[in-house]
C-alpha positions in Angstrom: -10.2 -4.6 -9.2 -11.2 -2.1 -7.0 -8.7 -0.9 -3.7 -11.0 0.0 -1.1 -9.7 3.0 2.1 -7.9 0.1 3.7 -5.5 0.0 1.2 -5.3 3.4 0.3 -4.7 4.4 4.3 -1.9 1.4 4.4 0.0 3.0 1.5 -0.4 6.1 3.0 1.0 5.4 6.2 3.9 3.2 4.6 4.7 5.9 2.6 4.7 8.5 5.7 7.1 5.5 8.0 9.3 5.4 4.3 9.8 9.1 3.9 10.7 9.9 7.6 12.7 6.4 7.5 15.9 6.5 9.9 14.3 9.7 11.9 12.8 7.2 14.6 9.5 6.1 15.3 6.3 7.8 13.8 2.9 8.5 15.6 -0.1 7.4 13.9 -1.7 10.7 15.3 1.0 12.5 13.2 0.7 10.4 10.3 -3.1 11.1 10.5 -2.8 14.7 11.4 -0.5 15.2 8.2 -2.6 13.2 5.8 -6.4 14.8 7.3 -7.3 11.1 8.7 -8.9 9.6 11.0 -6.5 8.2 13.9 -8.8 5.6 15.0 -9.1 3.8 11.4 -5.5 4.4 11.1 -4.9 2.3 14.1 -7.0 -0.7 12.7 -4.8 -1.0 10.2 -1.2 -0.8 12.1 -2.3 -4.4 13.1 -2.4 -6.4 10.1 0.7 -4.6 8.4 2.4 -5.4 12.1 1.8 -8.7 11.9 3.0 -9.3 8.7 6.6 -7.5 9.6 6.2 -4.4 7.5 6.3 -2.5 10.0 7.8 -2.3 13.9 6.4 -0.5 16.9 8.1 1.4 19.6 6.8 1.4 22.9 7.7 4.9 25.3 6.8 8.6 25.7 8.6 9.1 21.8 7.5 5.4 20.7 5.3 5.2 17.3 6.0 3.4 14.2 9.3 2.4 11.8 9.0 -0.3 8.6 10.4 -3.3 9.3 12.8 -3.1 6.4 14.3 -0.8 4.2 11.2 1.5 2.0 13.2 0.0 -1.2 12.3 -3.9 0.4 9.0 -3.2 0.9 6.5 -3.1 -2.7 2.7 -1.6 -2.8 2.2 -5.3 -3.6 2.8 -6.5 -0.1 0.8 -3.6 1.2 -2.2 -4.4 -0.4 -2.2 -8.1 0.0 -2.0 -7.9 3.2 -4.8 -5.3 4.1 -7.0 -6.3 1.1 -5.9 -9.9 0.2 -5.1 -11.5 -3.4 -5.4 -9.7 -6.2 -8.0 -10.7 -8.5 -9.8 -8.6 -11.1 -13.1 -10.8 -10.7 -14.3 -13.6 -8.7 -14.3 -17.3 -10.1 -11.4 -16.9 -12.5 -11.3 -21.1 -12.5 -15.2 -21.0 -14.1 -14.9 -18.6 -16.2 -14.6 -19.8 -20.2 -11.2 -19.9 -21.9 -11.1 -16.6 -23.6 -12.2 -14.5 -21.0 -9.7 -16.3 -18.1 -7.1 -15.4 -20.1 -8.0 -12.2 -20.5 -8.7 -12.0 -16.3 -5.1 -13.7 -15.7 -3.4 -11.3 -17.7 -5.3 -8.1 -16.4 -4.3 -9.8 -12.8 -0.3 -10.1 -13.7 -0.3 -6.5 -15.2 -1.7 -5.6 -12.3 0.5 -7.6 -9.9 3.5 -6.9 -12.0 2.9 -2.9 -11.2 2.0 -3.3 -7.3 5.2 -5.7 -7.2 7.8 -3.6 -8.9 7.0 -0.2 -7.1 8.3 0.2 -3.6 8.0 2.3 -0.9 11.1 4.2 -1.8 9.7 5.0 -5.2 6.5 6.4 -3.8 8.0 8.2 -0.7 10.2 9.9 -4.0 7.8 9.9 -6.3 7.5 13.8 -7.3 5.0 15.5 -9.8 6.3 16.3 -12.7 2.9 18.5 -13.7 2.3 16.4 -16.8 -0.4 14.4 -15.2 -3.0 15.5 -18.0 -1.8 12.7 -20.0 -4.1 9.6 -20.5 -7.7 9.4 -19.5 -9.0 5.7 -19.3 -12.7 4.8 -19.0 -13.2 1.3 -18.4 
């Protein structure tokens, strides 16, 4: 499974709304300033995560952008199923021959349980404890 700059950029701004969270709205021009991205893309996805109540805009000369809950509420799960739709290591799991759809349905819950058991809060927090030279995966 592969998270294309959709869901990358919608973590990144939920993360942004969830470490300024209570401090009042947030401007995507901020948010894009901040994280060296482009406003315009930025705006494409406000929509989708709008819709889907993760997030609530404010209209005026300060308005911009709260979440719609608390950042503990709100999982990387939701995120990216909303900007990138259900997550499926491959295509056709229902065709695929015993053996090898367990093996897809169990990469897809490991996968699901991860995205649905971090939160906002836990990546607005999330700090670098230097010892990221531990595992290197090749798949």
């Amino acid at each position: 499974m592969k998270i294309s700059t959709k869901g990358r950029y919608g973590l990144t701004i939920m993360i942004e709304l969830a470490k300024k969270h209570g401090e009042g709205p947030i401007s995507l021009k901020s948010i894009a300033q901040t994280n060296n991205l482009s406003e315009h893309y930025l705006e494409q996805l406000i929509a989708p995560l709008r819709n889907a109540g993760l997030v609530k805009s404010i209209r005026g000369a300060y308005g911009g952008y709260v979440l719609g809950d608390v950042p503990a509420n709100i999982t990387a799960g939701d995120i990216i199923r909303v900007l990138e739709g259900p997550i499926s290591p491959v295509e056709g799991i229902e065709d695929e021959e015993p053996a090898k759809k367990h093996l897809w349905m169990r990469i897809r819950d490991a996968v699901k349980d991860v995205l649905d058991n971090t939160t906002v809060e836990d990546l607005a927090n999330y700090k670098d404890d230097g010892d990221s030279d531990g595992y290197m995966f090749y798949i």
